[in-house]
C-alpha positions, 0 to 999 in steps of 0.5 A: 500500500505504501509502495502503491502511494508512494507510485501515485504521488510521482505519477501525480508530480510528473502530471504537475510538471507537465502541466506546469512545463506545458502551461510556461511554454505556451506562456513563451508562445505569447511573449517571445518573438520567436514564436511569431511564425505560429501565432501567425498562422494561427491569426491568418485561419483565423482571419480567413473565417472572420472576413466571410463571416463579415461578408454574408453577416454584415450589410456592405455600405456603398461609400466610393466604389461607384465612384471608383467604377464610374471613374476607370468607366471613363477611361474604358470608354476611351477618355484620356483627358484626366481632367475628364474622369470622374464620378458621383464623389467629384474629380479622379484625384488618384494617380494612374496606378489607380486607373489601371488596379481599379479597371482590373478590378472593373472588368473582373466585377462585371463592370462593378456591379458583382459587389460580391465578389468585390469582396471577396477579392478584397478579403484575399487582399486582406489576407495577402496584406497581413502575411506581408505585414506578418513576413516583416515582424517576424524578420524584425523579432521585437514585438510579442506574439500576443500583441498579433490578436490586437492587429488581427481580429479585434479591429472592427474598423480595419475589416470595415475598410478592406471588406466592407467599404472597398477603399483603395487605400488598403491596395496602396498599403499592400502594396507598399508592404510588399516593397518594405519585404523586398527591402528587407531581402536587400533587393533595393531596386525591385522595393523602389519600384513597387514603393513607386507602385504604391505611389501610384495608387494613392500619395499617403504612401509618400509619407515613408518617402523621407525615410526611404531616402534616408536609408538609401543615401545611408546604404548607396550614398548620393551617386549610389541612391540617384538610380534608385530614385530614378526607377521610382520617377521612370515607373511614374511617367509610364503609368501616366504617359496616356494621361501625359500626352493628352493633358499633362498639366490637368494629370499633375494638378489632379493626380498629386495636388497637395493642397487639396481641401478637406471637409470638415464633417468627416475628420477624425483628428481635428473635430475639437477645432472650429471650422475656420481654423480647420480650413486656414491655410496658416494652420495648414503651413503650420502642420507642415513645419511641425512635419518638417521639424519632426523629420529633421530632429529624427533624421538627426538625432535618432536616424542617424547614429554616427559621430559625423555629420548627416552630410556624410551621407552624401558620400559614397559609403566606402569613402566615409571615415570612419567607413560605415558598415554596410546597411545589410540585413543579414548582420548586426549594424553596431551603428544600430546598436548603439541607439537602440538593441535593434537588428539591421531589419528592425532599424530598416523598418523602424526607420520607415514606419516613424517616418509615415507615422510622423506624417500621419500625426501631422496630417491636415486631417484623417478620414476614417480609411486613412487608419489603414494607414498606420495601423498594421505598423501601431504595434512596432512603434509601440515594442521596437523600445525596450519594454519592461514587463509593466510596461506591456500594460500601458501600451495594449491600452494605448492600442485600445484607446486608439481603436476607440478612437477611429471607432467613434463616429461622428467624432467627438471632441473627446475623441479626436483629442484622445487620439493625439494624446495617444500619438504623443504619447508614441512619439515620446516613447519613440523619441525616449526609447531609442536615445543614443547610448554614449560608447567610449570607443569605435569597435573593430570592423572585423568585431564577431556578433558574439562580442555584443550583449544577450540583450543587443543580440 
């Protein structure tokens, strides 16, 4: 009997510290960044049955697919005059990228009555983009799996906009996704191009311009990066070139017009302003300065980590002194390092996402689909910076309060206030957590990765 107790009690201790072992390692799968690829997978099924559901459950609402249609109808018809294609919403005022995605999209939809199958074109774009945007995460290996469901199924809003409200905007940000994934593979030329491509079908994407110039001049130098730019700027003249030659001046002013009015009724970051402070061109150059100081303060405090001046940049990497290691994403940049514990792939992406997410914080006004904008990136600006275990807490709340925000419609003055407060709150996290850390001494070109901390690596 003492031999039978003293059997059962082991075997009642190994079921513990199994469930104990099995309880820590599922723990693990939500906390460490490693397990991405699985929750991944995991969110991706899951989101594949979300969006059907969204589709047969949820009533579609028509807000600027018709106008889309009637818009690409035009040029179908033979219209090549820009200033001639328009639809019930007003003007085409997208670049020409659009044009040619949307008529795709036109002749596959029965000339855009099969709303349907509309959708369902774009739940697949929602899931192409969410592998993208996953693919990204896991090469940086900076944010929590758990943080994923907060990105995935918790958002109303971000469904809305893909399967719902059929926008153009989430095409332009898969797109752009896709460039950021070739940037990461070091396959600079093919990423400017579909960075370009993005472009084309809608110029928020010019947002993480600055920061893509940034890298490029950082990896090639100025002779290095001029081709670069150039692919970006030839692909433009293609895709516009039937509008070009019929009326150029009416496809600039209306393609890529910056100083395009918004209307007040539908913003989502300024609704605590009256109405005339909203529309004043002063408050607009305001913005635009704020923009710029941002930009600048970050390209030269937190961008750019040497000792040297910025303009070094200019130069081609092989004849800067000291000489910079290369911007590759297959090793450690000790120049990363000593600004914050990032790899190569992290810093690219850190480097592109604040860029867009000062634009965004600075934007004359936000519509409720510009929040595709910058969500998918929420979670990296808030854990790219070391994180502490009370720390998670906060920034989950942040991410809440923020869905909330582009949640609330009409928008309040509460709501539009709330949401930058949150942004400044990011910006200071961003500006804070990724301080330079003083070094006494340049380390050795030929210094081994295994020479950096546990923390760094």
């Amino acid at each position: 009997a003492l031999r039978a107790e003293t059997e059962s009690g082991m075997a009642a201790g190994r079921g513990a510290a199994a469930l104990r072992r099995a309880w820590r390692e599922r723990r693990e799968a939500l906390l460490e960044p490693r397990y991405t690829p699985l929750v991944a997978a995991c969110l991706c099924l899951a989101e594949g049955g979300v969006n059907l559901w969204v589709i047969r459950r949820v009533p579609y609402t028509e807000i600027d697919w018709k106008a889309y249609m009637q818009e690409v109808e035009g040029f179908a018809n033979g219209t090549r005059d820009y200033t001639q294609l328009k639809g019930d919403t007003g003007p085409l005022v997208y670049p020409a990228g659009f044009v040619y995605i949307f008529l795709g999209l036109y002749y596959a939809t029965g000339r855009g009555s099969d709303i349907r199958l509309a959708q369902y074109l774009f739940a697949g774009l929602y899931l192409l983009n969410l592998l993208l945007v996953f693919r990204i995460y896991c090469r940086t290996n900076k944010v929590p799996p758990y943080v994923f469901f907060f990105m995935c199924c918790a958002s109303y809003r971000i469904h809305s906009i893909f399967v719902l409200r059929l926008f153009n905007d989430p095409v332009a940000m898969a797109i752009l996704f896709l460039a950021i994934n070739l940037f990461l593979e070091e396959r600079w030329s093919w990423g400017c191009l579909f960075f370009s491509l993005a472009v084309s079908v809608k110029m928020n994407i010019l947002l993480f311009a600055p920061g893509l110039l940034f890298l490029l001049l950082q990896r090639f130098g100025l002779l290095g990066c001029i081709p670069k730019l150039c692919i970006c700027a030839l692909l433009q003249v293609v895709l516009g070139l039937p509008f070009l030659l019929v009326n150029p001046v009416g496809y600039l002013t209306r393609s890529f017009d910056l100083g395009r009015q918004f209307q007040f009724k539908w913003t989502v970051n300024w609704r605590f302003l009256p109405e005339e402070v909203f529309q004043n061109r002063v408050f607009h150059a305001a913005l635009l300065l704020a923009h710029l100081a941002g930009l600048g303060l970050f390209a030269l405090h937190r961008w750019h980590s040497s000792k040297e001046s910025i303009l070094t940049l200019l130069k081609d990497p092989a004849k800067r002194k000291p000489a910079s290691p290369r911007l590759t994403v297959n090793n450690i940049l000790w120049q990363a390092s000593c600004v914050c514990p990032l790899n190569a792939s992290a810093w690219i992406v850190f480097i592109l996402f604040s860029s867009n997410f000062l634009g965004v914080c600075c934007s004359r006004s936000l519509h409720y689909q510009f929040y595709v904008w910058y969500f998918h990136t929420l979670p990296y600006l808030l854990w790219c910076t070391p994180t502490t275990r009370l720390a998670h807490m906060p920034k989950v709340l942040l991410l809440g309060v923020i869905e909330l925000c582009w949640n609330t419609y009409p928008s309040t003055v509460c709501s539009s206030l709330s949401l930058h407060i949150c942004h400044g709150l990011i910006l200071l996290q961003l500006w804070y957590g990724t301080a330079p850390t003083p070094v006494s001494h340049t380390p050795p070109p030929s210094r081994k990765p295994t020479a950096t901390s546990k923390k760094a690596q």
